[in-house]
ROVEXPA-378850 format. One record per atom (N, C-alpha, C): x, y, z; residue in one letter; atom name. Coordinates in pm, whole numbers, plus 50000, padded with zeros to 5 digits. Atoms other than C-alpha are relative to their C-alpha. Example, Ala and Ser with C-alpha at 12.3 -4.5 7.8 and 13.67 -1.06 7.14 Angstrom:
2
- 50089, 49881, 50000, A, N
- 51230, 49550, 50780, A, CA
- 50090, 50120, 50000, A, C
- 49918, 49881, 49994, S, N
- 51367, 49894, 50714, S, CA
- 49923, 50109, 50073, S, C
// end
This chain:
66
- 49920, 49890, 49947, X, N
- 84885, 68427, 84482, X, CA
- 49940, 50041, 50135, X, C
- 50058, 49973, 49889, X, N
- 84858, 68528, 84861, X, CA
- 49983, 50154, 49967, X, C
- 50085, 49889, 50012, X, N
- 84724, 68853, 84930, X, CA
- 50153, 50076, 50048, X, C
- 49878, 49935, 49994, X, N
- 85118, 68961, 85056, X, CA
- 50096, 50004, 49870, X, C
- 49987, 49942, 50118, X, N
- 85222, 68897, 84716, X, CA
- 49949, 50083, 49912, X, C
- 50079, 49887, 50088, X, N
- 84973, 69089, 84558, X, CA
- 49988, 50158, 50049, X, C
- 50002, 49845, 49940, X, N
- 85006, 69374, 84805, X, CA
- 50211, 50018, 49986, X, C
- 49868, 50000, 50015, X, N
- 85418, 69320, 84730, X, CA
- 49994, 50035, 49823, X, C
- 49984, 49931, 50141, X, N
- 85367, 69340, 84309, X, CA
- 49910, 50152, 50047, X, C
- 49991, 49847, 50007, X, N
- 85156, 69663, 84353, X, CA
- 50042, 50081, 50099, X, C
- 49858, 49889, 49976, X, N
- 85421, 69808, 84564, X, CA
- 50073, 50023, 49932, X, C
- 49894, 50010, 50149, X, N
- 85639, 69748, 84284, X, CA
- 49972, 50122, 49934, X, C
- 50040, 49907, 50130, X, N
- 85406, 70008, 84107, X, CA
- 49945, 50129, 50056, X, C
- 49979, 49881, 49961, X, N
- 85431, 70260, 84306, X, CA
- 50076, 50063, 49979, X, C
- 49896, 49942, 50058, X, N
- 85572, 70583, 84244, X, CA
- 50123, 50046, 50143, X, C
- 49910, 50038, 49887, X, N
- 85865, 70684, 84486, X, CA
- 49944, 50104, 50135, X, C
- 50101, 49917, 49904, X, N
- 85628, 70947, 84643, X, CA
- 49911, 49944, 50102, X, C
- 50102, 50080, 49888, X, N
- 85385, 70719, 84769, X, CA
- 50089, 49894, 50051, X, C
- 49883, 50082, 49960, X, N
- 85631, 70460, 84840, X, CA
- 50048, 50033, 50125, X, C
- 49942, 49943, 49857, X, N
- 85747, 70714, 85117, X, CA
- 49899, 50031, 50047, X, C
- 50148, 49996, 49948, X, N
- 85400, 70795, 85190, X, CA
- 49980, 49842, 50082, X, C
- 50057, 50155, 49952, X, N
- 85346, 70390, 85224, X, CA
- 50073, 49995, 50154, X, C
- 49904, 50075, 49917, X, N
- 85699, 70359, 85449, X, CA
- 49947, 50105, 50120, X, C
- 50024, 49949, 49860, X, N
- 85606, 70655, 85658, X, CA
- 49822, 49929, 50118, X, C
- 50103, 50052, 49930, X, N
- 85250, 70504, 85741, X, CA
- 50064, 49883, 50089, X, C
- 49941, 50106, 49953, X, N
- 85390, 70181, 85791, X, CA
- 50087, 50012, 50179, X, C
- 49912, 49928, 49868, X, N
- 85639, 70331, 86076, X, CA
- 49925, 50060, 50109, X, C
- 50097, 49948, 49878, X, N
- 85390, 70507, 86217, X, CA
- 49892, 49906, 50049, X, C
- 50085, 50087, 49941, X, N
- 85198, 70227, 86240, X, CA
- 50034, 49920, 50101, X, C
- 49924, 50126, 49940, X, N
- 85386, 69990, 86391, X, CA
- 50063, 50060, 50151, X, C
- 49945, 49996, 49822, X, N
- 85532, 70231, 86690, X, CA
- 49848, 50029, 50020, X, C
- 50124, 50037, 49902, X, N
- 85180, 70289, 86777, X, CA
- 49998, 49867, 50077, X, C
- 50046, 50148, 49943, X, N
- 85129, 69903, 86796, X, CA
- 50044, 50014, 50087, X, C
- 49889, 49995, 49896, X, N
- 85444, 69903, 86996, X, CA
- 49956, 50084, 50117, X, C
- 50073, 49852, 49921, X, N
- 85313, 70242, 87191, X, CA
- 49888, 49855, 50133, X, C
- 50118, 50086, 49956, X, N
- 84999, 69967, 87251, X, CA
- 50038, 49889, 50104, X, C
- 49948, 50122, 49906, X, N
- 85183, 69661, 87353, X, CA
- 50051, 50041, 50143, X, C
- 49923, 49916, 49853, X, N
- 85407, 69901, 87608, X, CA
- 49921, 49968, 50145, X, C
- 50085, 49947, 49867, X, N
- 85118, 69996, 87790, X, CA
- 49898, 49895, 50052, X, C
- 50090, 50153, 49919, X, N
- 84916, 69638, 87815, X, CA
- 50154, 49943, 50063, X, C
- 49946, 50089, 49890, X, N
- 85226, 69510, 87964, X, CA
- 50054, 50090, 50110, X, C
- 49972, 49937, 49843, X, N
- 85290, 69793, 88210, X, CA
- 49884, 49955, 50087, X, C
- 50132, 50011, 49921, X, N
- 84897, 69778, 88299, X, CA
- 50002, 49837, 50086, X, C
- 49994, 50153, 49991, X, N
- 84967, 69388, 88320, X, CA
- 50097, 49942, 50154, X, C
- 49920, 49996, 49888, X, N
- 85263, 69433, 88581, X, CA
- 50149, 49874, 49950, X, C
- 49870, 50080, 50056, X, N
- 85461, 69229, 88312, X, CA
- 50158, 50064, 49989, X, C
- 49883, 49976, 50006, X, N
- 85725, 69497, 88313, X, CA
- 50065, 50024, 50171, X, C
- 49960, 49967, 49863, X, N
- 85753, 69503, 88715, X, CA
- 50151, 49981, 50045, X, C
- 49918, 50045, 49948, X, N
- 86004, 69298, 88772, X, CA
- 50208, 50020, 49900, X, C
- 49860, 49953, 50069, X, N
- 86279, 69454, 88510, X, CA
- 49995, 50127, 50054, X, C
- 50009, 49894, 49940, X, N
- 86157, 69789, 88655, X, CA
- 50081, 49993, 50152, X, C
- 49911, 50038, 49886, X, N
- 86247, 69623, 88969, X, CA
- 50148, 50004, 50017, X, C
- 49882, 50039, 50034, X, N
- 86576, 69501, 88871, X, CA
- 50057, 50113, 49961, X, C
- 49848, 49886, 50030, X, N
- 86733, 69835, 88730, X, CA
- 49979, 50072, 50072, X, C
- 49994, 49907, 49907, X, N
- 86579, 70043, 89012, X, CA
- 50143, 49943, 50127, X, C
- 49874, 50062, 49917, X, N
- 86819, 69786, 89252, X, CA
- 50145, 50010, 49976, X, C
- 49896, 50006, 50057, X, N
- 87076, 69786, 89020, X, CA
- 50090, 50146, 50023, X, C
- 49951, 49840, 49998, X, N
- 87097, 70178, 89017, X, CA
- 50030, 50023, 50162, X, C
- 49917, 49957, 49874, X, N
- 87104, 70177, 89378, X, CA
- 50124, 49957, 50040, X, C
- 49893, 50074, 49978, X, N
- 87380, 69919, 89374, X, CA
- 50145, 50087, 49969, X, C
- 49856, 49893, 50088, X, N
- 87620, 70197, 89175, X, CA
- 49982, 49930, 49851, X, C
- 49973, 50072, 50144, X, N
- 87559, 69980, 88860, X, CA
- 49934, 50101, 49884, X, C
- 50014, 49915, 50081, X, N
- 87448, 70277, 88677, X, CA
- 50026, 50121, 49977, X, C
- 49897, 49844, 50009, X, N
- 87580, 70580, 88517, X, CA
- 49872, 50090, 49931, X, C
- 50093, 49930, 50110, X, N
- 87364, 70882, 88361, X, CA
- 50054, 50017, 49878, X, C
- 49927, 50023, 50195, X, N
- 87369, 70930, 88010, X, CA
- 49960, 50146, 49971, X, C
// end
């Protein structure tokens, strides 16, 4: 048994309290990561060139506010 099945049966045996306890960690975990990744690829200059692209775009008229 891998260690994702065995962490998948005792989810099973959870009650529905922790269960939402589990899902909210989970969520919060994951936009951190996300939070994380964001900011190594701004620091990186990997998002430059889409930054680029909708600042041009917006001057072009190709954008509306929301």
């Amino acid at each position: 048994m891998t260690k994702l099945e065995a962490l998948e049966e005792e989810i099973k045996k959870l009650s529905p309290e922790e269960l939402a306890k589990l899902r909210d960690w989970l969520l919060e975990s994951d936009a951190q990561e996300w939070d994380r990744e964001l900011e190594r690829d701004a620091a990186t200059g990997k998002l430059d060139k889409l930054f680029e692209k909708s600042v041009a775009d917006h001057r072009a008229g190709k954008s509306r506010e929301i």
